[in-house]
Structures are given as structure tokens and as C-alpha cells.
N, C-alpha and C positions, 0 to 999 in steps of 0.2 A: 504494500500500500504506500504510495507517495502524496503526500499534502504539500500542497504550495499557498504560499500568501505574497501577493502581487504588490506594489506600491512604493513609494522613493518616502519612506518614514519608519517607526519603530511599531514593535506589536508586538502585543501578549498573547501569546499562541498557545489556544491547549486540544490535545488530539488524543484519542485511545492508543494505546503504546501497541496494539498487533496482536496482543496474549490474549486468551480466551476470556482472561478476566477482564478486559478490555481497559485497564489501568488508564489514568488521564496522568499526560504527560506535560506540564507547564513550559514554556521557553518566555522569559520574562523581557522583554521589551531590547524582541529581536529585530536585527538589520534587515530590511526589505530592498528587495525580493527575499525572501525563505522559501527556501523547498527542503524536503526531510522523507526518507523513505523507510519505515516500521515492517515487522512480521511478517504476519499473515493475515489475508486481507479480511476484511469486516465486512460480514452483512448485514448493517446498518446504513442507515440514509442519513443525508445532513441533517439535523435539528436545530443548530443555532448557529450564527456567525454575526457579531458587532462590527461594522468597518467605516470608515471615511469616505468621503467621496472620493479619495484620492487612489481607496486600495480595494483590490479585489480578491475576497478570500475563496478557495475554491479544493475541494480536495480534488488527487485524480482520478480517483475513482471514489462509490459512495462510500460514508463516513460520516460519522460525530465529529464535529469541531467547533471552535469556536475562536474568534481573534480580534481584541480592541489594539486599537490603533493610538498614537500621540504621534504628534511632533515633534522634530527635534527641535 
């Protein structure tokens, strides 16, 4: 599974780490663009995502995520 978060700013990124337990993985007010590729893939569909106008959160395939945004 690969998450990407799109954007020229910072962002708090949290995603299922791939385990069956589907652990939520935090990346705290990471450099954009982010991409990140975990486990084994989730059969789960997006439920949340917080973003700016400036960024576009998007897993690449479906997935739980979620990503606030600040500026530098």
C-alpha cells in the first residue's frame, strides 16, 4: 500500500501501518510532497482527510487516512 500527500507545505499524516491490526501510524508535520509505502494492502476505503486548498491528500490505493496541513 502507498499513501501520498501532495502540496509545497507541512502535514500531519496519519495512515494504518499494513498489519492486520491496522495500527495508525502518525508523521508529524511532514515535508510535502510525502509518499510512504506500508505492508499489506487494506481493505478499507478513505474515511477522512483534512487538507488546504493548496494540498491534495490521496492514498494509492483505498485506505484510512487522514492529513492536516500548516504552513511554513
Amino acid at each position: 500500500m502507498t499513501y501520498e500527500v501532495l502540496g509545497k507545505a507541512t502535514a500531519d499524516i496519519t495512515y494504518p501501518d499494513g498489519s492486520r491490526a491496522q495500527k495508525a501510524v502518525t508523521v508529524d508535520a511532514a515535508e510535502l510532497p510525502w509518499r510512504t509505502t506500508t505492508g499489506a494492502p487494506s481493505a478499507r476505503t478513505p474515511s477522512s482527510a483534512s487538507r488546504s486548498a493548496n494540498t491534495a491528500a490521496r492514498p494509492a490505493a483505498p485506505s484510512l487516512y487522514a492529513a492536516t496541513t500548516s504552513r511554513a
